[in-house]
C-alpha positions in Angstrom: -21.2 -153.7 35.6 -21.1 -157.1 37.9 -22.8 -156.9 40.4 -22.3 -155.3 44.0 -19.5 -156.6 46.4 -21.1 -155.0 49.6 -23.5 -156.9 51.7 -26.3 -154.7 53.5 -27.8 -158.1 55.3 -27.5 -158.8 58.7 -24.4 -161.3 59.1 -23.7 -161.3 55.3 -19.3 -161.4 55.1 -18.1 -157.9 54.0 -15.9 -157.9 50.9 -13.4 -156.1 53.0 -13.3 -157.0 57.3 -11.9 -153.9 58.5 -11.1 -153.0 61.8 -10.9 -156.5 63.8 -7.9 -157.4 63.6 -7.2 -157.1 67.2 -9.9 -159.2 67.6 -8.5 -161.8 65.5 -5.2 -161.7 67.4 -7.3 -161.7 70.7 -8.4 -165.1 69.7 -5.4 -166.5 68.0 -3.4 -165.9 70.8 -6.2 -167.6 73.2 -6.7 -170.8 71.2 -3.2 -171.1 70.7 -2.4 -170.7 74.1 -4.8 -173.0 76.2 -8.2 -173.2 78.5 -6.3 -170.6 81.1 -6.2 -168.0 78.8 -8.5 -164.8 79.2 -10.0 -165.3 75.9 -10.5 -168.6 75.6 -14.1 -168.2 76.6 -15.4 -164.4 74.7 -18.1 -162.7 74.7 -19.2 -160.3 71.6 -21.4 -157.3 72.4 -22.6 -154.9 69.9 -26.2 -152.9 68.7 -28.0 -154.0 65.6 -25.8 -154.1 62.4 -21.7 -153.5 64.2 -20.9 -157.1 62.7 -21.4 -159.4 65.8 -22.0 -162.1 63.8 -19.5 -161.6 61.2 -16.8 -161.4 64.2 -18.3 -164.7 65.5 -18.1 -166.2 62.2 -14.4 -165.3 62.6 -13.7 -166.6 65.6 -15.3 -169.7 64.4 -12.8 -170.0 60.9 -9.9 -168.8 63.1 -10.5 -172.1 65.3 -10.9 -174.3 62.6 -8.0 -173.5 61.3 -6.0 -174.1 64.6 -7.8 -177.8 64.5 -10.9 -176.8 66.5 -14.2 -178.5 65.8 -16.6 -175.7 66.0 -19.8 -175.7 66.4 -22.8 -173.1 65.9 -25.9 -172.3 67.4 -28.9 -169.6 67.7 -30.0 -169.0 71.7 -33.2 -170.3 71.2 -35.2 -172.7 73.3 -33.4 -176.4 74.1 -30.1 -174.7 73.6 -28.6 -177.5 75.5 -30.2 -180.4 74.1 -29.1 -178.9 70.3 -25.8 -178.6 71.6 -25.7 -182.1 72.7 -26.7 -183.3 70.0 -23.8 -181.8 67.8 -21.2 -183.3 70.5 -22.8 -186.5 70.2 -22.5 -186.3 66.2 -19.1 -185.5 66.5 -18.2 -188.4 68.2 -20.1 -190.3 65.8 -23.0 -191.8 68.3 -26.8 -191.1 68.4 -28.2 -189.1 71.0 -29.2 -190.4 74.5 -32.4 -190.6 75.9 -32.6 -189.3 79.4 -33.9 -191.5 81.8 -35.8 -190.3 85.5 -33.0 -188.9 87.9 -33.1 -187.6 91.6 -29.5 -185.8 91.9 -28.7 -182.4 93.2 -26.1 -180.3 91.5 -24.1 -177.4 92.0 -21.5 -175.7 90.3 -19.0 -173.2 91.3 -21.2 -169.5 91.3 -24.1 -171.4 90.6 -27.0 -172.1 93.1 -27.8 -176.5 93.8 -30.7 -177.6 92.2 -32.1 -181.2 93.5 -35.3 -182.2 90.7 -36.8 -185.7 89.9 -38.6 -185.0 86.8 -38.6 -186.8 83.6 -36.8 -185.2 80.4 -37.0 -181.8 81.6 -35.2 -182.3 84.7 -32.1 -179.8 85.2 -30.2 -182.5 87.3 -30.2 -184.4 84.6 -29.8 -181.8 81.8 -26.7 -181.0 83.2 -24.9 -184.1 83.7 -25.9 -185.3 80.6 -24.3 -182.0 79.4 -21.1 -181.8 81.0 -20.8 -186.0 80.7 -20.9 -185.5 76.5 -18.9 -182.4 76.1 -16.1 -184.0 78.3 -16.1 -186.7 76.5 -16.2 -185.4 73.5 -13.4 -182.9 73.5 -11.2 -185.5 75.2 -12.2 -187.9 72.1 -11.6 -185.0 69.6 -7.9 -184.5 70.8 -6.8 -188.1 71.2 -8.5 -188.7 67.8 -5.3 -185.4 66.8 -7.8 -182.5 66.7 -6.8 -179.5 69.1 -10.4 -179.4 70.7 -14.0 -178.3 70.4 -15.1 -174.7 70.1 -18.7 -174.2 71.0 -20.4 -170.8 69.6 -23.9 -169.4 70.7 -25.6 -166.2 68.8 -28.3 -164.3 70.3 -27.2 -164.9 73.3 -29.4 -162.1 74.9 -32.3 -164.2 73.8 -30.7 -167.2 76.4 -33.0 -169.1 78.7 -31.2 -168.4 81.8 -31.5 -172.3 82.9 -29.8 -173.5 79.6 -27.0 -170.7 80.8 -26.3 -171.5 83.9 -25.9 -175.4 82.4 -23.6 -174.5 79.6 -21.5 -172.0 81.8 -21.5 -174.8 84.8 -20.4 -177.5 82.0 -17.6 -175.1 80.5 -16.4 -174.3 83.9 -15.8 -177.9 85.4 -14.5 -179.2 82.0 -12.5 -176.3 80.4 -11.2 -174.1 83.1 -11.0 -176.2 86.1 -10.6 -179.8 84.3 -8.2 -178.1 81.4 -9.6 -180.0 78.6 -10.1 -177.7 75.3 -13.8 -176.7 75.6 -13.9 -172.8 74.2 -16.1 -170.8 73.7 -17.2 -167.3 72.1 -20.9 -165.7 72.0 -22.3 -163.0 70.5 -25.0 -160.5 71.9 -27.2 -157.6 72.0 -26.4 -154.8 75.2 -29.2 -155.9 76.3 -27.6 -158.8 77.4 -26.6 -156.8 80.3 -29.7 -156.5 81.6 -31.3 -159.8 81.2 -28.5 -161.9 82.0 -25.6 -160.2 83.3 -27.7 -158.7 86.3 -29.2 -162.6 87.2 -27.8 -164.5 89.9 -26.5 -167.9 88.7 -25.0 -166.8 85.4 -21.3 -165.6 86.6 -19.8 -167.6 83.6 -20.9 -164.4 81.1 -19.1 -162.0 83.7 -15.7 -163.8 83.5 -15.4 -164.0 79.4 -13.3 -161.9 77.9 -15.6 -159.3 76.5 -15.5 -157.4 73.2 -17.6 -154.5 71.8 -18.2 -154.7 67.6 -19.1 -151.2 68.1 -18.2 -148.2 65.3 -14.9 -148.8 63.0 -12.8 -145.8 63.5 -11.9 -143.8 60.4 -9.7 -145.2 58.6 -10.8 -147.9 59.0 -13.8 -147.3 57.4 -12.1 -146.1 54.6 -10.5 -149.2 54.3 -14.1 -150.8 54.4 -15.4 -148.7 51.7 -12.3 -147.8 49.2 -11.0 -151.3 48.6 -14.6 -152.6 46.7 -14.2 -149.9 44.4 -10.3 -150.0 44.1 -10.5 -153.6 43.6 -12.7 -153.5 40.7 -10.4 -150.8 39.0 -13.7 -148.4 39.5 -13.0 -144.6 39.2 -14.9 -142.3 42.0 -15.6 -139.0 43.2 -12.6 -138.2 45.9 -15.2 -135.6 47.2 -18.0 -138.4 47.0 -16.3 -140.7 48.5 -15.6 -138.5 51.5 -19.1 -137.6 52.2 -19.8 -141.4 52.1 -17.5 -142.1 54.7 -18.7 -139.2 57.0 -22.3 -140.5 56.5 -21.2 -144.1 57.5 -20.3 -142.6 60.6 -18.0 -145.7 61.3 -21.3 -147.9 61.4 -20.3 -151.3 59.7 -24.0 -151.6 58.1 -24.2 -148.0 57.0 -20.8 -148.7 55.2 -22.3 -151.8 53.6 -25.2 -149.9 52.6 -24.0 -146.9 51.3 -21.6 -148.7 49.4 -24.3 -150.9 47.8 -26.3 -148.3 46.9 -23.6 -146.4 44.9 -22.6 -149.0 43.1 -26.0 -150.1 41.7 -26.4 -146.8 41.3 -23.3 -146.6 38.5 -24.4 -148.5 36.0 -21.3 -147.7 33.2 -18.1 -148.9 34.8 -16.1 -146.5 32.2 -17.4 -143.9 34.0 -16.0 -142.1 36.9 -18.9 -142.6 40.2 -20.2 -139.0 40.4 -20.2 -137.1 43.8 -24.1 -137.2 43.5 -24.4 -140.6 42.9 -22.6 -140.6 46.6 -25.3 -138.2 47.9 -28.1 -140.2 46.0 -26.6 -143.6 47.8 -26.0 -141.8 51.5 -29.9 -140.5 51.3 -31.3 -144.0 50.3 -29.0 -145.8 52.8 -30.3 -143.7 55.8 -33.5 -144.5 55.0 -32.7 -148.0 54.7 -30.7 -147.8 58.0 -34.0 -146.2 59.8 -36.4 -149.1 59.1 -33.8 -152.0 59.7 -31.3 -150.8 62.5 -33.2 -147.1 64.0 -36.4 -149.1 63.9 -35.8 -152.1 65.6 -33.7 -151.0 68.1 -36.2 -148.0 69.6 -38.6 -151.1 69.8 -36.4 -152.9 72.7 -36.4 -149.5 74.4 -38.0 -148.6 77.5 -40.6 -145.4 77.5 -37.9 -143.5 79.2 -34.9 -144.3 76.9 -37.1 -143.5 74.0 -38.1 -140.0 76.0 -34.2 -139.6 76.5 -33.8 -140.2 72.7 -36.7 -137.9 71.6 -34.9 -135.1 73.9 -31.5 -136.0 71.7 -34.1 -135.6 68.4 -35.8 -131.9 69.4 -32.3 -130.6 69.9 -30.9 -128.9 66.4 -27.5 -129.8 66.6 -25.8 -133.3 66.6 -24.3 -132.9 69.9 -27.0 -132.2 71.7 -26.2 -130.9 76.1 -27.5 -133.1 79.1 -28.5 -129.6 80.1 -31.0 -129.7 77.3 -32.3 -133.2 78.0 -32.8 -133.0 81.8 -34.8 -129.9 81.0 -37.3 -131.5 77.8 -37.6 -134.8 80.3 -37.9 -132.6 83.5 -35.9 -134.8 85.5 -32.5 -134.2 87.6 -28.8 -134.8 86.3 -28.8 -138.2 88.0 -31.6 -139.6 85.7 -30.3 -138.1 83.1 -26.6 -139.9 83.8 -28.2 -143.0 84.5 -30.2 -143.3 81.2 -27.4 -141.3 79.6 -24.8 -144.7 80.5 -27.2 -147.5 79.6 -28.0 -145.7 76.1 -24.5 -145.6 75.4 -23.3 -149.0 76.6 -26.6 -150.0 74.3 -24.6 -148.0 71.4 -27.5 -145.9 70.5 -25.7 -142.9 72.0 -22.1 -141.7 72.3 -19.9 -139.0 74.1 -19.5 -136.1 71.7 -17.9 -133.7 74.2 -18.0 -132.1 78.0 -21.6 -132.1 78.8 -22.6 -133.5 75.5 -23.9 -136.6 73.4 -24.9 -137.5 70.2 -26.3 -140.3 68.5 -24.4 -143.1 67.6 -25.3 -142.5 63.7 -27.2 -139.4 62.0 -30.4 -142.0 60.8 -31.2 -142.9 64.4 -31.9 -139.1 64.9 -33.8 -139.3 61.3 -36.0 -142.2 62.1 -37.4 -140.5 65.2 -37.6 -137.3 63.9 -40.2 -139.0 60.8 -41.6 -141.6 62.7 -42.8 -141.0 66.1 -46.1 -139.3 67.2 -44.9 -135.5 68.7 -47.9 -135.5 71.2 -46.8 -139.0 72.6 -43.6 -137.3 74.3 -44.9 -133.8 75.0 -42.6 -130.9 73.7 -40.8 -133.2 71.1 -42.4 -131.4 68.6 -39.9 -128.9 69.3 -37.8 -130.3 66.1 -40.3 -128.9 63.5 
């Protein structure tokens, strides 16, 4: 039997890309259009393993094949200077060295900062900045291409000063100087937070923003049929079924569970058995624990993980606010509050008046196994 389709790694391609197609318009549409549109500068939010990076992958091909160089970059530290140096590459010269400057700067939303430094100073970072990506994008389109997209993962992980230099440079030469500059980025929630909440960063607030989020269900069927379908492999309607429902819409528990089923089936003549489904579902959840439950509870504050341990004790999947103001002792606005940031976060999720549920059945599974009952007090509760 070759060898599995499905890719379980963090910003593998799917075999199948289900559910962004309005994405995929989104950004058509925008790049097509020009600098004025809403979506010509995006901003992808999503928890640990909804396909952020797969989307910004596709915004990047999409571009390319409207005539857009692209460019790609991790939010790590020197952001800028990284970036500068791609610019500078496609316009075929070798980067600058920055000289000593005394300048003050300021750009629209942005507080003015006067610095006379050496190669660390921000006056100089940013006109240096703006100077090459205007001249490179206007290069790029009387050299035929349509323009430069620019795309930045992690973004969440950002030094704000590097932010505030690329939004500043994007604003004066894309939207306000109408030259093709886009841009698309792709984030963590947490993003919200860190960035969102500082002064000097308004570029983040006015992208278009879109959440990766849960695939609705037929779409997820789509996501997890087709493999199988396309490889003329007989399954288990019943199987297949309870795969889906275990996915829960979440694009790495489909990729999972559909990996583990088929290296599960090892005779393609054979129909895939309803327990090899169950067999699959119980690994994948497990897998799903240690690399999306795992990480994710790490990031958390004490009292989002108290919130979540609340969720855990409760024997039902839609677990009352009733219930968790009570475990956490605290009043209905707390409870709201945390309630809001754990679902823009996609941990959590609305599953009714007065309820909420986790976002996917192995979140609840990984707490439940893994966390000490005396560090949260009546947790224990779940036994």
């Amino acid at each position: 039997m070759d060898s599995s389709p499905f890719a379980p790694t963090f910003g593998s391609w799917p075999p199948v890309l289900a559910g962004r197609s309005d994405l995929e318009d989104e950004l058509r549409i925008a790049l097509s259009s020009g600098t004025r549109h809403e979506w010509y500068t995006t901003l992808l939010v999503g928890s640990r393993g909804t396909g952020k990076t797969v989307a910004l992958s596709l915004a990047m091909d999409l571009a390319a094949e409207l005539g857009f160089h692209t460019i790609y970059e991790l939010a790590h530290p020197q952001l800028i200077e990284r970036l500068t140096a791609h610019l500078l590459q496609i316009e075929g010269k070798p980067a600058r060295r920055r000289k000593k400057v005394s300048a003050t700067v300021g750009f629209p939303g942005m507080a003015s900062v006067t610095a006379e430094s050496e190669s660390g100073a921000e006056p100089d970072r940013s006109l240096q900045f703006r100077s090459v990506l205007e001249s490179t994008v206007k290069r790029t389109v009387d050299a035929g291409s349509t323009g430069v997209l620019i795309a930045v993962d992690e973004i969440h992980d950002i030094e704000l000063a590097d932010l505030a230099i690329l939004g500043g440079a994007l604003q004066i030469v894309s939207r306000m100087g109408g030259h093709p500059a886009a841009f698309v980025g792709a984030g963590l929630p947490k993003i919200d937070q860190r960035v969102l909440d500082s002064t000097g960063t308004t570029f983040l607030e006015r992208c278009a923003r879109y959440d990766t989020g849960l695939l609705r269900r037929n779409q997820t069927r789509q996501a997890m049929e087709e493999p199988f379908v396309a490889a003329n492999l007989e399954y288990s309607q019943a199987g297949m079924n309870r795969g889906i429902e275990a996915s829960a819409g979440h694009p790495f528990a489909i990729q999972s569970i559909g990996h583990h089923v088929w290296a599960l089936h090892s005779d393609a003549s054979k129909k895939i058995a309803a327990s090899t489904f169950d067999k699959a579902i119980e690994t994948a959840i497990a897998s799903m624990g240690r690399q999306v439950a795992q990480p994710v509870w790490k990031r958390l504050s004490d009292l989002d993980q108290r919130f979540l341990c609340a969720m855990a004790a409760y024997p039902d999947d839609g677990v009352p606010v009733a219930h968790i103001a009570e475990f956490v002792q605290r009043n209905a606005k707390w409870v709201s509050r945390y309630r809001d940031r754990l679902i823009k976060a996609s941990v959590i999720q609305q599953a009714g008046r007065g309820l909420v549920s986790f976002s996917h059945p192995a979140f609840k599974s990984w707490i439940r196994d893994n966390v000490e009952a005396q560090a949260f007090g009546s947790v224990q509760s779940y036994s």
